[in-house]
N, C-alpha and C positions, 0 to 999 in steps of 0.2 A: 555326418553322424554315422557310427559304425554301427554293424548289426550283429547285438551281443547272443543270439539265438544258435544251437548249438551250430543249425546249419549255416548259418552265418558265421562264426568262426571258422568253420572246417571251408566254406569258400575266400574267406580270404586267407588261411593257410595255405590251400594248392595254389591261389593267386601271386602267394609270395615265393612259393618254393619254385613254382613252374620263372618267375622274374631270376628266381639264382640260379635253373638249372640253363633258361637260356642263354645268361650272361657268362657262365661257365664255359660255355663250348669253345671260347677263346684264347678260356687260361692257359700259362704251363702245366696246370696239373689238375684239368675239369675235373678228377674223380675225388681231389681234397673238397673242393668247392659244393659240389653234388653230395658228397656225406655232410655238410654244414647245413645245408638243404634239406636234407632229409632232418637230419637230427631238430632242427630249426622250425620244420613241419611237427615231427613228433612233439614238440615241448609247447606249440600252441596249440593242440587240439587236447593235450594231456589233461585240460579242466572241463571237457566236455565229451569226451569217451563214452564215458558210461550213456550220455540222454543220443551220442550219434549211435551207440548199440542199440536201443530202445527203441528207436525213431527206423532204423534200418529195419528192426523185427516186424516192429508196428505196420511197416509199408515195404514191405518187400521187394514189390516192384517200380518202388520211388526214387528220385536223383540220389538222395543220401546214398542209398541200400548199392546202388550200380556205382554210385564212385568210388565209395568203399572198397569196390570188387576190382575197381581200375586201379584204384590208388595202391593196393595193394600189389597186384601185376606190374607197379612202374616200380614198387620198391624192387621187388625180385629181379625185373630188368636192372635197377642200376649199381645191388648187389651181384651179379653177374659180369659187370661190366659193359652190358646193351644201353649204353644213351641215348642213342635216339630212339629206340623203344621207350625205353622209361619216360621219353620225353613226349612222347605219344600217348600214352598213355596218360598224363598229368594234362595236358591238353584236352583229351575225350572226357577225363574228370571233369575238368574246368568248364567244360562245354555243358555237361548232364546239371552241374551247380549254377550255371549262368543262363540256361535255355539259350545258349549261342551257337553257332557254328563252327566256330574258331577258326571262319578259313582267311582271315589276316593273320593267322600263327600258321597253317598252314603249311607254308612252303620252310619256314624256320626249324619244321625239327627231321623237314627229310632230308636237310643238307649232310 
């Protein structure tokens, strides 16, 4: 059972996009794959924007509010062209949205 809650979408949106940026690092052309990713991320969070702004305001020092602030830092890395940044970042998101660690992804986006 999925978890239709805004924060629930927006974790498994960075869960799927952070799955295409790390499968990307292999392509011919990781940065087609990473904008499909991206774009891919923007078009499922697109029905809950507004309650993850809300929610961010509401708790400012909460996971939503800081992934937010990551998620946002990994676009501009992978607008840039920095992937393993952006890829670090979408990780520390995924981490703030899962109370995880992430250190079995860990070594994966400092290759």
């Amino acid at each position: 059972m999925s978890d239709e809650s805004p924060a629930g979408v927006l974790r498994s949106a960075v869960e799927s996009a952070l799955r295409q940026v790390l499968d990307a690092s292999g392509a011919p052309d990781p940065g087609a794959l990473i904008d499909q990713a991206m774009l891919d991320f923007t078009v499922r969070v697109t029905t809950v924007r507004r309650e993850l702004a809300e929610l961010a305001e509401r708790e400012p020092l909460g996971e939503v509010a800081a992934a937010r602030t990551h998620l946002g830092v990994a676009f501009g890395h992978f607008g840039n062209g920095s992937t393993a940044e952006g890829r670090a970042e979408l990780i520390t998101a995924r981490a703030l949205l899962t109370g995880s660690d992430d250190a079995d992804l860990a070594h994966q986006w400092s290759l």
